[in-house]
Backbone bond lengths (Angstrom), bond angles and torsions (degrees), N, CA, C in turn:
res aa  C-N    CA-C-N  psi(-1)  N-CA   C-N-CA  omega(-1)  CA-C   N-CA-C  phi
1 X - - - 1.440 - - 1.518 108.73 -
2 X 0.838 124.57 118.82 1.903 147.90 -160.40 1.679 91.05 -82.63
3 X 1.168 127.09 126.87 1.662 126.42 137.19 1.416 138.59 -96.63
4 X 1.552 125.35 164.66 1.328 110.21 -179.42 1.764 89.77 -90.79
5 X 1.378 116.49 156.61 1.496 113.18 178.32 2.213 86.68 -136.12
6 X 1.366 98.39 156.47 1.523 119.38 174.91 1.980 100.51 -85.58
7 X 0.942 98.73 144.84 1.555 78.76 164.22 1.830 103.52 -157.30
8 X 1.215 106.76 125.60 1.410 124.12 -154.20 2.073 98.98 -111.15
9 X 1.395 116.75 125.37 1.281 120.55 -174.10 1.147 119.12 -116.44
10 X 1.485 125.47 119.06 1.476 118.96 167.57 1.449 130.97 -127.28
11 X 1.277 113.13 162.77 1.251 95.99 175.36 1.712 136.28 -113.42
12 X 1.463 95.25 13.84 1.342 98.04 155.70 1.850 125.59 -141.38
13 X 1.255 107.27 -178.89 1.623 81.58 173.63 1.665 139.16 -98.56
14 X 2.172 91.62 14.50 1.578 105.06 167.58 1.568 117.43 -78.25
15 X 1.299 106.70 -18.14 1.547 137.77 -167.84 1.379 82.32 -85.79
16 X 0.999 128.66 -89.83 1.519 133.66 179.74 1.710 123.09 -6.67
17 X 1.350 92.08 -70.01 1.500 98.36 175.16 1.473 108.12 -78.69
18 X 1.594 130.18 -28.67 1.706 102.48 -172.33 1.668 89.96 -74.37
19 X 1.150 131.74 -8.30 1.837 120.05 -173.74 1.655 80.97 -82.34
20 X 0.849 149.54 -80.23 1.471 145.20 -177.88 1.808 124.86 -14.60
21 X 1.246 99.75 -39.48 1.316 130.79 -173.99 1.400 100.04 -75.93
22 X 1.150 101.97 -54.75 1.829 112.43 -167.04 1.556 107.76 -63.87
23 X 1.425 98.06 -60.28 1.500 119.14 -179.63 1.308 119.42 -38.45
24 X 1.350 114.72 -44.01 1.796 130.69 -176.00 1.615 96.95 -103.98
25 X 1.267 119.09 4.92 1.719 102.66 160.00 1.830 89.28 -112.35
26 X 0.942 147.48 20.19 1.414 132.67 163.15 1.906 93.01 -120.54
27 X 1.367 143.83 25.12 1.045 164.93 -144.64 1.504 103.93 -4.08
28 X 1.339 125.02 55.01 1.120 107.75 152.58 1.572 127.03 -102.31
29 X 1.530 89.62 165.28 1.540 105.27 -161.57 1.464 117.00 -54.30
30 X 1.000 143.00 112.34 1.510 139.20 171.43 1.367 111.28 -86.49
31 X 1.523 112.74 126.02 1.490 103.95 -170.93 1.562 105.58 -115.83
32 X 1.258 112.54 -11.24 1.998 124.59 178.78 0.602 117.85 -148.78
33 X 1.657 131.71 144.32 1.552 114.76 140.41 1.400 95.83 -122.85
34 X 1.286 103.12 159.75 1.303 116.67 178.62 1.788 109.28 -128.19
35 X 1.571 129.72 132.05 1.113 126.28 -165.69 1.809 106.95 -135.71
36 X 0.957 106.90 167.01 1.626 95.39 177.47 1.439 111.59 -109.44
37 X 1.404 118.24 18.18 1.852 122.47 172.75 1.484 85.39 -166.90
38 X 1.163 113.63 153.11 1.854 141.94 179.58 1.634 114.08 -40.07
39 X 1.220 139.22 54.14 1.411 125.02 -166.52 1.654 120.84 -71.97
40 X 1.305 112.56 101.17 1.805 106.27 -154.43 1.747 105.36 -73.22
41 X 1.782 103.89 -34.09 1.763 102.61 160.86 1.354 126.81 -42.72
42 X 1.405 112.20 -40.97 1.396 119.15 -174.46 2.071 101.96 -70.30
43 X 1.385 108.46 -50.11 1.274 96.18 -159.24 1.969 101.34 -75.75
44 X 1.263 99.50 -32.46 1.637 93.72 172.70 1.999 116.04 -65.53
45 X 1.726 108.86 -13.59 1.715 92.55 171.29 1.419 107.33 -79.05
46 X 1.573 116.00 -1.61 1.490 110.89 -153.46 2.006 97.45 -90.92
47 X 1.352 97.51 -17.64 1.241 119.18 -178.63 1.502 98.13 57.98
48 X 1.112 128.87 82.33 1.058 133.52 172.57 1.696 134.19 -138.12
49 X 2.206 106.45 111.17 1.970 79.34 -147.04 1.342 77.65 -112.07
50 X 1.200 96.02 -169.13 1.541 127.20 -131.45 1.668 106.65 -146.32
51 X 1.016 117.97 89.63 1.818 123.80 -177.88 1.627 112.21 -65.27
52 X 1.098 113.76 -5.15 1.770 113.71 -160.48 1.704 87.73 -78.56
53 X 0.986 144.34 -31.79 1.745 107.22 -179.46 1.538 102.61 -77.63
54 X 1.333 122.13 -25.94 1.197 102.43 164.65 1.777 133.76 -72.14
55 X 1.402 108.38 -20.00 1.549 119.16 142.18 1.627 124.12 -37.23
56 X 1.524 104.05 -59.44 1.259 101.30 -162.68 1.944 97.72 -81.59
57 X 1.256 107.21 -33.51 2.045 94.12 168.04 1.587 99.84 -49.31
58 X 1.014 126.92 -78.32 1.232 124.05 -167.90 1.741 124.25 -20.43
59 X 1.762 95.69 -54.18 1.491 105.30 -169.72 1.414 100.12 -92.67
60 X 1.540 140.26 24.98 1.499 137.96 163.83 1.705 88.68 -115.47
61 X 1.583 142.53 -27.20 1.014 122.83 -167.55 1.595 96.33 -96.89
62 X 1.209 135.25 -2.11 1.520 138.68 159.01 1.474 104.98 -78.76
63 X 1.067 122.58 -31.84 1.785 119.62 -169.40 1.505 101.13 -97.85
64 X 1.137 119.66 -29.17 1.915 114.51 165.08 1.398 114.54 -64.12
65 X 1.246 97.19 -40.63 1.911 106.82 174.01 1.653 115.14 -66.77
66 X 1.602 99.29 -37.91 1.507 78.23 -162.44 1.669 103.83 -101.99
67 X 1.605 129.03 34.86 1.459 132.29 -148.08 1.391 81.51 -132.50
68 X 1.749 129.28 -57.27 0.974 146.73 165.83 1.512 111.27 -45.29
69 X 0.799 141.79 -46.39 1.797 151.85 -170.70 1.577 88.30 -89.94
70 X 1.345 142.71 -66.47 1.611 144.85 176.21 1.611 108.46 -13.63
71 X 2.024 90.58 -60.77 1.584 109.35 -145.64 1.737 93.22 -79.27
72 X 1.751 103.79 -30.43 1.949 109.91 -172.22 1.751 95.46 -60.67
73 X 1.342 109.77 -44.75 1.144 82.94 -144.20 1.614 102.03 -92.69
74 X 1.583 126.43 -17.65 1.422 121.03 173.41 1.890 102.89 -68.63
75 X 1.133 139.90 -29.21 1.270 123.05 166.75 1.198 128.36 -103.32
76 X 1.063 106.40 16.43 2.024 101.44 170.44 1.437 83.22 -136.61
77 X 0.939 153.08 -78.48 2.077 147.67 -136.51 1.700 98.44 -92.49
78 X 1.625 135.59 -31.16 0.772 102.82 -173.75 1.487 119.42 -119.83
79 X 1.102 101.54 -10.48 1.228 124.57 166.07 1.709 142.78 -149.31
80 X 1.267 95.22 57.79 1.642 118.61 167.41 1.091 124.23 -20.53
81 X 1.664 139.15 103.44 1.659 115.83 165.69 1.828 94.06 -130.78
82 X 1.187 79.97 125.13 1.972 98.32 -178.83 1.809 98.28 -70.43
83 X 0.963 150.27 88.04 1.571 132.78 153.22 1.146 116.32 -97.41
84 X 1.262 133.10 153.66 1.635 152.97 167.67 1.241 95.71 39.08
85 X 1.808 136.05 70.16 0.846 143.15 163.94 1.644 110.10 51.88
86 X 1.156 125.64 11.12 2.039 123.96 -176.83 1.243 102.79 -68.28
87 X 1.302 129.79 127.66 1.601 124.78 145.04 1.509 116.66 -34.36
88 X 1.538 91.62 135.28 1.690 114.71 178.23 1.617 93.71 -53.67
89 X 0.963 146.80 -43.91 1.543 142.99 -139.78 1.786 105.12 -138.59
90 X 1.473 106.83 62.31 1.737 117.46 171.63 1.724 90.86 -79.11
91 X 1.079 110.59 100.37 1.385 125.25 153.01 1.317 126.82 -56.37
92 X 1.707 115.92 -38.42 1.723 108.04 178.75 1.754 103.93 -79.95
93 X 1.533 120.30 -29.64 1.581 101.15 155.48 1.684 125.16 -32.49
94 X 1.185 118.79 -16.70 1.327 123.03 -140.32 1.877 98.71 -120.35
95 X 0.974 113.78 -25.71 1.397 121.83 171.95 1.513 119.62 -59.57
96 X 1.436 119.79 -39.79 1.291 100.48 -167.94 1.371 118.30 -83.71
97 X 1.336 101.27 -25.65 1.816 124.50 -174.63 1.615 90.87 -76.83
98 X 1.205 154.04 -10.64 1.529 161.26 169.26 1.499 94.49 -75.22
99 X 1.084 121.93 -61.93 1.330 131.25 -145.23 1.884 93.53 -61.19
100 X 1.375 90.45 -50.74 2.069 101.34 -152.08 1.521 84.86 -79.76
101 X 1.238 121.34 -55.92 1.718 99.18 173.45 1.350 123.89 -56.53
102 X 0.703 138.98 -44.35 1.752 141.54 161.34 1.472 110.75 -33.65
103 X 1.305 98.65 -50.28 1.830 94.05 166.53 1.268 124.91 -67.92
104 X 1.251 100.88 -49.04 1.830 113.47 -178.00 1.553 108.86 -42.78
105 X 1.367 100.55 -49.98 1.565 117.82 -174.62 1.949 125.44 -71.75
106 X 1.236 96.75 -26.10 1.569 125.65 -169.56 1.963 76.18 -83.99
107 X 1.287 123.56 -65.32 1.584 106.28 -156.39 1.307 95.74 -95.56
108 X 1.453 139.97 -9.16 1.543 98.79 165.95 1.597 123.55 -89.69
109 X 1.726 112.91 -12.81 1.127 107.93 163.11 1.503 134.65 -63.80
110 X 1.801 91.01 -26.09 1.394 100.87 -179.89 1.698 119.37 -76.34
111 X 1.342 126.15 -0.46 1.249 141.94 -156.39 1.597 86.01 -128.03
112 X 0.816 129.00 -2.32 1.636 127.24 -178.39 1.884 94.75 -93.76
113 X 1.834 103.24 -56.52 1.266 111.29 -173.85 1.377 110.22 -72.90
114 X 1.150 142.82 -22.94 1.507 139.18 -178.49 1.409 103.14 -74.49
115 X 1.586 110.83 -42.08 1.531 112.93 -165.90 2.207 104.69 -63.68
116 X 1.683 94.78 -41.55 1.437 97.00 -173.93 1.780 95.00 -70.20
117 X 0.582 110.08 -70.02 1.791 119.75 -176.37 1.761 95.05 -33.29
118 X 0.551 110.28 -46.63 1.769 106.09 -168.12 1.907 111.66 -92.37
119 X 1.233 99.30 -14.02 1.508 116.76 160.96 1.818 93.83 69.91
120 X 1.586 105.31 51.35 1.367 113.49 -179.25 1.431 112.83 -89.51
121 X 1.334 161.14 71.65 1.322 149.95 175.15 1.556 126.42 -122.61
122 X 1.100 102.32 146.77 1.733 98.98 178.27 1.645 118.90 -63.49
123 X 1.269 109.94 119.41 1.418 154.79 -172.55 1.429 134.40 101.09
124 X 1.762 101.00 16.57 2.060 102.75 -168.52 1.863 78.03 -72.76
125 X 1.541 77.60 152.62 1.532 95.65 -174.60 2.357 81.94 -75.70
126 X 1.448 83.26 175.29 1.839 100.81 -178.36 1.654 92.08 -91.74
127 X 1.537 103.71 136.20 1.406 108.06 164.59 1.593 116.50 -134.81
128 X 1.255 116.64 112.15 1.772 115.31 175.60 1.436 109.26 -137.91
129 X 0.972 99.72 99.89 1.663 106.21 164.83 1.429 150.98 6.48
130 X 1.898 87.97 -68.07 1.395 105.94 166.89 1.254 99.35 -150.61
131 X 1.262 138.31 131.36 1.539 154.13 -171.70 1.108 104.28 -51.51
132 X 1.527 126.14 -54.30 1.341 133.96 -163.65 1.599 110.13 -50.71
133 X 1.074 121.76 -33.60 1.716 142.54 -177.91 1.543 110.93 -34.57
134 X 1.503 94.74 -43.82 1.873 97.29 -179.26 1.465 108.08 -91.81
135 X 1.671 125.18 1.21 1.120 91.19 -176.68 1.649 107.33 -120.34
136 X 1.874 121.09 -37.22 0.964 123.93 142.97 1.632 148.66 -152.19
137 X 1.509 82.72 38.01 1.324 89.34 -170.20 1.690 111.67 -137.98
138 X 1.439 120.27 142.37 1.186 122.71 179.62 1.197 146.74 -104.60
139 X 1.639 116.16 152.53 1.761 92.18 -147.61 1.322 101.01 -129.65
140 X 1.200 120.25 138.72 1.755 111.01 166.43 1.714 96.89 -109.14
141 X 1.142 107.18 172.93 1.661 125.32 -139.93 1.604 96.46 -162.68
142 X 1.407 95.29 115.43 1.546 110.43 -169.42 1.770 94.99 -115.65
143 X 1.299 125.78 149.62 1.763 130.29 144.67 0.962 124.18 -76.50
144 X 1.080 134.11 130.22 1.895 112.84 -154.88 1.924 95.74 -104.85
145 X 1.422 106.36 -2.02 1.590 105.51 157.22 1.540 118.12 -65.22
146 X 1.485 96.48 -56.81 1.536 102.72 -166.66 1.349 109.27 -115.80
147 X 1.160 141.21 45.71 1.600 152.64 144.55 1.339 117.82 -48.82
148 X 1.407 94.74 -40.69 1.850 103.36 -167.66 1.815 110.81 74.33
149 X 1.318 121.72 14.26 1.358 116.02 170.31 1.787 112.22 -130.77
150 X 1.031 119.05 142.89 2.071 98.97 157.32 1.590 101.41 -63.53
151 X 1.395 106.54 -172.99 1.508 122.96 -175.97 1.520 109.75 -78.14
152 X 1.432 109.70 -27.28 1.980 97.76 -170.83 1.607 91.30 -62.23
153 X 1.260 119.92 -46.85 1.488 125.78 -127.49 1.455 93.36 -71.70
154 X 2.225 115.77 -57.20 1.008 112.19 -157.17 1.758 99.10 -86.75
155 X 1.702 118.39 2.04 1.770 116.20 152.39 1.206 114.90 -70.97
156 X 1.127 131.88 -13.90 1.648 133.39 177.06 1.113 115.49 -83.98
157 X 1.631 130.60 -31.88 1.494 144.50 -140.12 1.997 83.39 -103.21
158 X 1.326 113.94 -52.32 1.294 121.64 -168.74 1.356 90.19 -95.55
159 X 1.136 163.32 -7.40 1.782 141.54 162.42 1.392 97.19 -85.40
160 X 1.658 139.51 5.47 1.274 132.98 -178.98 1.546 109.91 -120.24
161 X 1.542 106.62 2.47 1.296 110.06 173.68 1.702 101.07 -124.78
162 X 1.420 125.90 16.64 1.263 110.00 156.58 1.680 106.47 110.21
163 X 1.344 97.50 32.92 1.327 100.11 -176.96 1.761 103.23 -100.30
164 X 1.391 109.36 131.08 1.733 121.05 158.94 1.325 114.10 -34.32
165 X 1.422 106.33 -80.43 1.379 120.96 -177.45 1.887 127.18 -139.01
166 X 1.557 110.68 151.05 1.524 92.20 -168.08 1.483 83.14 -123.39
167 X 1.564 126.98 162.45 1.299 123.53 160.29 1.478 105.75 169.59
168 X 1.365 118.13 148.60 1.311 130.37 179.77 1.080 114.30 -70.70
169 X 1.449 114.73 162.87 1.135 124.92 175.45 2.044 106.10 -175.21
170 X 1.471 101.74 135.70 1.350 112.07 169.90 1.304 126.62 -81.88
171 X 1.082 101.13 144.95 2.065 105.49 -178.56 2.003 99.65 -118.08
C-alpha cells in the first residue's frame, strides 16, 4: 500500500531543528527525520523515549538469575563432589562465568530487540526518501494522512524556517 509522504530539505542542522521547532509549534505530525551523522538535538526536540536500557536491565537481571540458579544447582543439588574439604557451593568460582554470560546474553538479546523494534531483517526492501540524506543534506518527513496540515501550509511553516526545498512524493 503506497503513501503520499511531505518531504522537507535542508541544508544544515540549525535549519533542521528551527524547521522542527516550527513544525511541532504549528502541531504537525512529524513522522522522520533523516540526517547524514547522529543529531542528538534533533532526536531530543522530537521528544522521543526509548525503553531499551530498561530492556537491556531486565535481560542482564534475568541472565544473572538464571546463570546463578544453572551454576547452584549443577554443583551443589545435582551434582555434588566433596574434595579437599571445599564447600559444595564456592560462589566466587562462580562470578566470573556470571559476569561474561550476562554480557553475552544482555547484547544478543539486545540486538534481537533493536533489530525487531527498528524493523531490521533480511529481505525489507531499502527505503530513503531522498538520496541526498546520506550525504549532506537533511530531511524531515511528514505523512500527509496524519501531519495535521495540507502541503501549502506545512511548505510554508518549513520554507520560513530555512528549508531548500519542500515537495511530495509517493512510496
Amino acid at each position: 500500500m503506497s503513501a503520499t509522504h511531505i518531504i522537507g530539505v535542508f541544508d544544515s542542522k540549525h535549519d533542521l531543528l528551527a524547521g522542527i521547532e516550527s513544525a511541532q509549534g504549528k502541531n504537525f505530525n512529524i513522522d522522520e527525520i533523516y540526517t547524514p551523522y547522529p543529531v542528538m538535538e534533533a532526536m531530543d526536540a522530537l521528544k522521543r523515549k526509548s525503553s531499551f536500557t530498561t530492556a537491556a536491565f531486565f535481560y542482564g537481571f534475568a541472565a544473572v538469575v538464571g546463570v546463578l540458579s544453572f551454576l547452584y544447582y549443577t554443583s551443589v543439588i545435582d551434582w555434588p563432589i566433596n574434595y579437599g574439604g571445599k564447600p559444595t557451593n564456592a560462589f566466587p568460582s562462580f562470578i566470573i562465568i556470571t559476569l561474561v554470560l550476562t554480557i553475552f546474553t544482555v547484547t544478543i538479546l539486545s540486538l534481537f530487540t533493536f533489530s525487531i523494534r527498528a524493523k531490521v531483517y533480511p529481505g525489507k526492501n531499502y527505503f530513503l526518501p531522498d538520496e541526498r540524506s546520506t550525504d549532506d543534506k537533511f530531511i524531515i518527513l511528514f505523512d500527509k494522512k496524519t501531519a495535521g496540515g495540507g502541503f501549502e501550509a506545512i511548505a510554508a511553516t518549513l520554507k520560513a524556517s530555512g528549508a531548500t526545498e519542500v515537495y511530495e512524493k509517493e512510496f
